[in-house]
N, C-alpha and C positions, 0 to 999 in steps of 0.2 A: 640481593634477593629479588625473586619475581614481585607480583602483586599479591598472589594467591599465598604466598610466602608470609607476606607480610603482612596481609591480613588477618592468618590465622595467628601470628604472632602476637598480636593486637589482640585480637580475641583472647586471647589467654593470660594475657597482662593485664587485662581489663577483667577475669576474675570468672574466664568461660571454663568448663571442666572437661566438654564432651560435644561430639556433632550429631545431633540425629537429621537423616536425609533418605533418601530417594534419589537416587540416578539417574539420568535424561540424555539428549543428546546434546543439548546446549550448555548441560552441567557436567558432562563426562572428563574436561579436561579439569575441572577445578577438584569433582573428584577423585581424579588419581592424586592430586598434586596431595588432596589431606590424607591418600591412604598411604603414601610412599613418604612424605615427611614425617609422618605420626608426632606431629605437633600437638595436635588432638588427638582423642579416638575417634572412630566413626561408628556408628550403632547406625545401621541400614533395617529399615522394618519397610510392611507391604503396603503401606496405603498412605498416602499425604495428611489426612486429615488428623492420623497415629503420631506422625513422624511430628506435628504441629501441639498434639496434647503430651508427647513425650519430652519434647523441650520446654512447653511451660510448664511441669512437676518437676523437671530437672533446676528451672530456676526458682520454684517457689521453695523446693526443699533444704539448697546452699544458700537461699539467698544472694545469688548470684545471676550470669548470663544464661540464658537457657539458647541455643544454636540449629536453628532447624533451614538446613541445607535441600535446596528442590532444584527441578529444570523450570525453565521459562514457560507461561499459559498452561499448560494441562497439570504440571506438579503445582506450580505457585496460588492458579487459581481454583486448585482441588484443598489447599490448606486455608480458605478465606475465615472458613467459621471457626475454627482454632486460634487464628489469628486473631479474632473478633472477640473471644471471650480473655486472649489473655491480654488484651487492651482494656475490656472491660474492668476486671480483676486486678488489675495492677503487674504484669509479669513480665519481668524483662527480658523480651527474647527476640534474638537475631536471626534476622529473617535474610537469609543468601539466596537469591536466585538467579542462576546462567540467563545468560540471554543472547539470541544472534547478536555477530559481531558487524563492525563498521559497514564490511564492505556486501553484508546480505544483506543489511537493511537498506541500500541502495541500489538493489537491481531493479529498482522498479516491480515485484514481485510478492505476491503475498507471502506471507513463509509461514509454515507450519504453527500450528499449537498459537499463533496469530489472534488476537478477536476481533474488536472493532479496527484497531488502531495499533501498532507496535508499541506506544508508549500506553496504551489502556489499562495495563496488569499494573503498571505505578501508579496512575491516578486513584483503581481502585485502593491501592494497599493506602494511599495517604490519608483517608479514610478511617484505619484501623491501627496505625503506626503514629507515632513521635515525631519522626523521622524518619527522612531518608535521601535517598544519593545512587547516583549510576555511574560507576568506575569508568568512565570512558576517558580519563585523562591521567596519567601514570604520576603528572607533576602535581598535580593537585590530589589525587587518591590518598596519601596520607592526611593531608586536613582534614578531608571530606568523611576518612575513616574513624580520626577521631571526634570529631564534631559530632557525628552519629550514634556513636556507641556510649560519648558523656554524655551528651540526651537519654540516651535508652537507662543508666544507671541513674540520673539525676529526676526522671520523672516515673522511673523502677512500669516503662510500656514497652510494648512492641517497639522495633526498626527493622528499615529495609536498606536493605542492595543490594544492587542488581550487576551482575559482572559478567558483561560480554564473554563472549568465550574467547574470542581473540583478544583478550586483555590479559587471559590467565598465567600465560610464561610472559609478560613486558616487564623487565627491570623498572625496579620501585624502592626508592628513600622508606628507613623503616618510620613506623608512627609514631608520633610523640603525644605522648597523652594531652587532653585537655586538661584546663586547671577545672578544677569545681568552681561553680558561680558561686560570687562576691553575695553577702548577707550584712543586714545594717546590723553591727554590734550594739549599737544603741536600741534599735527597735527592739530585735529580741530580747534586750534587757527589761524594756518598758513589757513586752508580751510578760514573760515570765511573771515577774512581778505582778501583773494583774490576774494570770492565770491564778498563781496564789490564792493573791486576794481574796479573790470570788468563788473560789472552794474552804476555805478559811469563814467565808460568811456566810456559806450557805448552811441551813440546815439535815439536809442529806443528799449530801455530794455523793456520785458515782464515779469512776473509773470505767471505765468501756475499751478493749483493745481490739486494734483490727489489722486488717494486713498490711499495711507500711511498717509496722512493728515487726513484721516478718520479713518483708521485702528489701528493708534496709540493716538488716540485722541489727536488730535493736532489743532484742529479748531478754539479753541478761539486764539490759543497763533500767529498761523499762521494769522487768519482775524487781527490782532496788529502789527503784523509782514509787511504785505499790507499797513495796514493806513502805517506807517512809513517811509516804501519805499516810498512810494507815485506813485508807476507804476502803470498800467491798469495791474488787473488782472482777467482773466477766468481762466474758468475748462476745464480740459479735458473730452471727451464723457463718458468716466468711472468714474469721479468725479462729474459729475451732481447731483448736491442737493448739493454741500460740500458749504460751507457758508451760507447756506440758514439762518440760523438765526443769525444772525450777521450783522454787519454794516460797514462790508469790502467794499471799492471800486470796486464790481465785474460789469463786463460788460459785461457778459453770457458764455456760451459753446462754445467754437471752434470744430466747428464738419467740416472744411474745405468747401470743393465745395457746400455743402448744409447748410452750416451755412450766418449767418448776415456779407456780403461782408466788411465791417467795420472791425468787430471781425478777419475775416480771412484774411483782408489786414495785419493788426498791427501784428499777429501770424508768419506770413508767411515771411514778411522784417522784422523783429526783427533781431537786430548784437548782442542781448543777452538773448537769452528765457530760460529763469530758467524755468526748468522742475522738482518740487517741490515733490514729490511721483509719479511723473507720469510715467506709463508701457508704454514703448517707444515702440507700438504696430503699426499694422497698421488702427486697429480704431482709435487710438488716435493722428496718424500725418501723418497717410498716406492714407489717404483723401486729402489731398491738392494736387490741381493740377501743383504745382510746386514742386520740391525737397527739401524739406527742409533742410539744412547746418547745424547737429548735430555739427560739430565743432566749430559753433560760439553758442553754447549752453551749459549752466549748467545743470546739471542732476546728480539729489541727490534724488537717491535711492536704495534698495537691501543695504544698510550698506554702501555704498561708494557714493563718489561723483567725477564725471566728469566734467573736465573745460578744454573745448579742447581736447589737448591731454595729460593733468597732470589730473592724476588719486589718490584722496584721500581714502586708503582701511579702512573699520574699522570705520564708522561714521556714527554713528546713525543719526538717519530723527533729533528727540527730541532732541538731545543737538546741532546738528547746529543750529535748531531753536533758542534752546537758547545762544545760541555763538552769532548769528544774532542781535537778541535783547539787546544781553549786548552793542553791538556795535554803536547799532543806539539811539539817543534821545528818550527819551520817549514824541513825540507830535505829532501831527497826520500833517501828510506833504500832502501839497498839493494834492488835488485828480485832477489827469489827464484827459483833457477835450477829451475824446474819444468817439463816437456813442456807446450807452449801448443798448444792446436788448431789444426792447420795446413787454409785450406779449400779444396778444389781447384780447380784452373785448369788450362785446356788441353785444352779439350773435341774429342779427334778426329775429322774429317770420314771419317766411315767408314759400311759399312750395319750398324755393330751394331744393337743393337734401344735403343731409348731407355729409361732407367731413371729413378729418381728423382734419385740420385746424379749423373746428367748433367747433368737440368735444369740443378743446384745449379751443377755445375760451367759451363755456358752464361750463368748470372745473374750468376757470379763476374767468367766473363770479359767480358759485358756492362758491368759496373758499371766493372771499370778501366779500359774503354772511354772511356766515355760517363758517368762520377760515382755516385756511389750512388744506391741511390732508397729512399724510408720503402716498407716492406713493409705491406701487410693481409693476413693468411692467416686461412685456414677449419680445422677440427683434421682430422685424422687424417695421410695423407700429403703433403697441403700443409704443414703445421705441421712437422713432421718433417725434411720435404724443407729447410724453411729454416733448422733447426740447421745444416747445411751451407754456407748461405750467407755470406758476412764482414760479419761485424758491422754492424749497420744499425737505424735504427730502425724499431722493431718491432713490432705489435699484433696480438693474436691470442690465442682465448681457454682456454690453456691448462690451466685448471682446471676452471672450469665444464660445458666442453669442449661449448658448443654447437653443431650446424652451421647455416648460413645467416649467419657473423658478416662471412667474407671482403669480399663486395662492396658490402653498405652501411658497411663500416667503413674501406671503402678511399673511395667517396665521402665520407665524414666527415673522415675525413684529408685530404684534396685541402681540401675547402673550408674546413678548420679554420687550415691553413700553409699554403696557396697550391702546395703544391709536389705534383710529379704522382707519383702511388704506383704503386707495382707488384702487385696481386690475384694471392694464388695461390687458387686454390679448385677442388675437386672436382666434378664431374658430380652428384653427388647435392646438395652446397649447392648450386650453381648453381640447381638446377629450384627453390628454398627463394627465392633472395633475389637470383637476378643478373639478373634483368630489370629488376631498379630500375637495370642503365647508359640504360634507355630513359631517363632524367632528365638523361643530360651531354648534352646538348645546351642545354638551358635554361640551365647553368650554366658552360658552356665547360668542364667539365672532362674529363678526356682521361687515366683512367688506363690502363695497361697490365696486360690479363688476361689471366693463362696458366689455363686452362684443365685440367687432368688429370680426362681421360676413361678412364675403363675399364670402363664402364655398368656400375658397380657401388658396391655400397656397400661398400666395401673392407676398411676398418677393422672393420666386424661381423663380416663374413667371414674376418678373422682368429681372431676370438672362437669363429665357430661358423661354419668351413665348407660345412657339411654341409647349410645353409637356401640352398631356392630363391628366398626372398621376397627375398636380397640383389644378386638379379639385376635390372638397370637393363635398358632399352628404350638403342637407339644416338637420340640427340636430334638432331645432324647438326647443334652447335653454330655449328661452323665458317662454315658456310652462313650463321649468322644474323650474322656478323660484316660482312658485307659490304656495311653498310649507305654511303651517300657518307660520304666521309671529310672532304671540305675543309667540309660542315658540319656531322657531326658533332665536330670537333676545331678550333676556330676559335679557342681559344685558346695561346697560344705554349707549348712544352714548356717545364719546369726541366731536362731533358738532351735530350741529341741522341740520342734513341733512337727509335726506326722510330716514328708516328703511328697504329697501328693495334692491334687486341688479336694476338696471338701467333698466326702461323697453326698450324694444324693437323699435328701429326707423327706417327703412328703407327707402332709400332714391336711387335713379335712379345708383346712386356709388355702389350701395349692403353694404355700411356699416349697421350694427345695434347693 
């Protein structure tokens, strides 16, 4: 086999499903190589920064590789802030970028799409990556491939490589996976054992789930893990959707000052909040209008686990889990009588004015309709809006909190599970990234996008009122919706829910 061969080989044994890319001239030889192997698929969209939020929904949603394929300097450093948030978030995606070969980088001559330096686009990416590696040597490109890609599953971030173009046809040994890093059996026995402990002695222990629970597929074993304990457990703002199919005792999202005062009482006095994957951020615990006392908290993530001030190094998310489990019975303990968020239903035909709170309640009543749908949201009041929604799965980039993530994340998600997503996204992402549904058609996919229009940028203007720069143009989206429908939607729904994006509602609020 080539290199290019053997890389995407690699990639797929390593648990990748799909490549979302962009074509260049430095990347043209590698991608023919993935479109004429079909090792992978390839899903081509218009804009770099698409082709980077569409691979990380694709691996937040399998909990797997997420694959986002560019050319050298103008693709690679067009996807930096995608790459930035899925580093932030936890999201394991492989970053491939072409790059001139040997003998261009030594004409003595600048070459194209070039910046400071020819090796400048790697120092940035090191930056925002795990890992990373430049195939320039066919005998070593197997280790270097796997060395890379166990890092990228083992810390569930960003990686890079960089693959010359004249490296792409050079005959290459296939890869042999890395083993997973050694952990002290002993230590995590001692963890466990104290984790107990000190949920056993506290007077109101919490459960808190976050995205390593997702990122390392640990959903089922963790929702078993909850029954067990028998504590009240939610998600943190970045783990929203995590349990969703399951029959864990969850009691909703703690989003703090803006959450269900119940949830964020029990959060907030907790003497022991196990912080279970969760990015100890300040979307995720600093929102609460009081301080929260990380010292009377567990916190088991990044490979280690924190208990006060005793620090366990070297301990994976997955085998404390199952350290956990070995420990406790296997019957389902009492569930803890705590206010659970109730989400509304029963949206009345009336001429009020349309709120957020409506939507929520119209998607609620949609969904018992017609079945749930995996959600893609954009942040500010899409994001928000869908705390309100019932449990579903879920992506959205809560922390990093970039906009333009909604509609290439919600195609990522379609072509990731086959299954048709529902986009919320704002008027101001939208003009960022929602032109890329001009690609479902290529791919029969057929999500469903609401839209919230208020020609503005909303969320700033919470911040700071008082700027005219947060005022939007009316874009007259609606309009643009109305393209043929039998072909652009040609392939069959996963629900029976209307085949077209959301039409248009305007209401005295300016949503639509």
């Amino acid at each position: 086999m080539n290199l290019s061969e053997v890389l995407l080989h690699a990639l797929k044994e390593h648990g990748a499903r799909e490549i979302f890319g962009i074509p260049g001239d430095y990347a043209l030889p590698f991608f023919k190589v993935i479109e004429e192997s079909e090792i992978l698929p390839l899903y081509t969209l218009s804009h770099e920064p698409a082709v980077g939020f569409a691979a990380d929904a694709a691996a937040r949603i399998h909990a797997g590789l997420g694959v986002a394929a560019v050319t050298y300097g103008a693709g690679a450093l067009n996807m930096v802030n995608p790459i930035a948030a899925a580093f932030a978030e936890k999201s394991p995606v492989v970053v491939i970028s072409g790059a001139p070969g040997k003998g261009e980088a030594q004409r003595g001559l600048l070459l194209h799409h070039q910046a400071k330096s020819l090796d400048s686009q790697l120092r940035i990416y090191e930056e925002i990556t795990c890992a990373q590696a430049c195939l320039t040597d066919a005998r070593t490109a197997p280790a270097e491939i796997a060395r890379v890609l166990r890092t990228c599953m083992d810390c569930s971030q960003p990686v890079y490589l960089e693959l010359p173009r004249d490296m792409v046809g050079v005959s290459c040994e296939p890869v042999v996976p890395a083993a997973e890093p050694a952990f002290d059996a002993e230590a995590l026995a001692a963890c466990a054992d104290e984790v107990l402990a000190r949920l056993r002695a506290a007077r109101s222990p919490v459960l808190m789930i976050g995205v390593e629970v997702r990122r390392f597929g640990l959903e089922d074993k963790v929702a078993e893990l909850a029954r067990r304990l028998g504590l009240p457990v939610v998600t943190s703002l970045l783990g929203r959707g995590l349990l969703s199919n399951t029959d864990a005792p969850l009691l909703g999202t703690y989003i703090g000052v803006a959450g269900l005062p119940a949830i964020t009482h029990l959060v907030e006095h907790s003497d022991a909040l196990f912080l279970l994957g969760v990015i100890v951020s300040d979307t995720n615990l600093g929102v609460s209008a009081k301080h929260i006392d990380l010292r009377m908290s567990i916190q088991a993530l990044d490979r280690q686990v924190i208990i006060g001030h005793h620090v366990y190094p070297g301990i994976p998310l997955g085998p404390l889990v199952d350290g956990l489990l070995e420990r406790l019975p296997a019957r389902k303990a009492p569930a803890p009588q705590h206010e659970a968020a109730i989400y509304p239903r029963g949206l009345p035909v009336d001429a009020a004015p349309i709120t957020p709170l409506g939507i929520a309640t119209a998607i609620n009543d949609l969904m018992d309709a017609h079945g749930k749908m995996p959600i893609a949201t954009d942040i500010g009041d899409c994001m928000f809006l869908a705390m309100d929604v019932e449990h579903t799965a879920l992506v959205a980039p809560g922390y990093y909190a970039t906009m333009g993530f909604g509609v290439p994340a919600g195609l990522g998600l379609q072509a990731a599970t086959g299954q048709r997503p529902l986009i919320i996204v704002g008027d101001g992402a939208f003009q960022m990234t929602g032109w890329e549904l001009g690609n479902c058609l290529r791919y029969g996919w057929d999500p469903i996008v609401l839209l919230i229009n208020n020609a503005s940028w909303e969320m700033l203007r919470a911040f700071q009122p008082e700027s005219a720069f947060n005022n939007l143009d009316e874009w007259r989206f609606a309009e643009a919706a109305a393209a043929p429908e039998e072909k652009a939607y040609a392939c069959a729904p996963a629900v029976n829910w209307p085949m077209r994006w959301l039409p248009r509602i305007t209401g005295a609020d300016g949503f639509s």
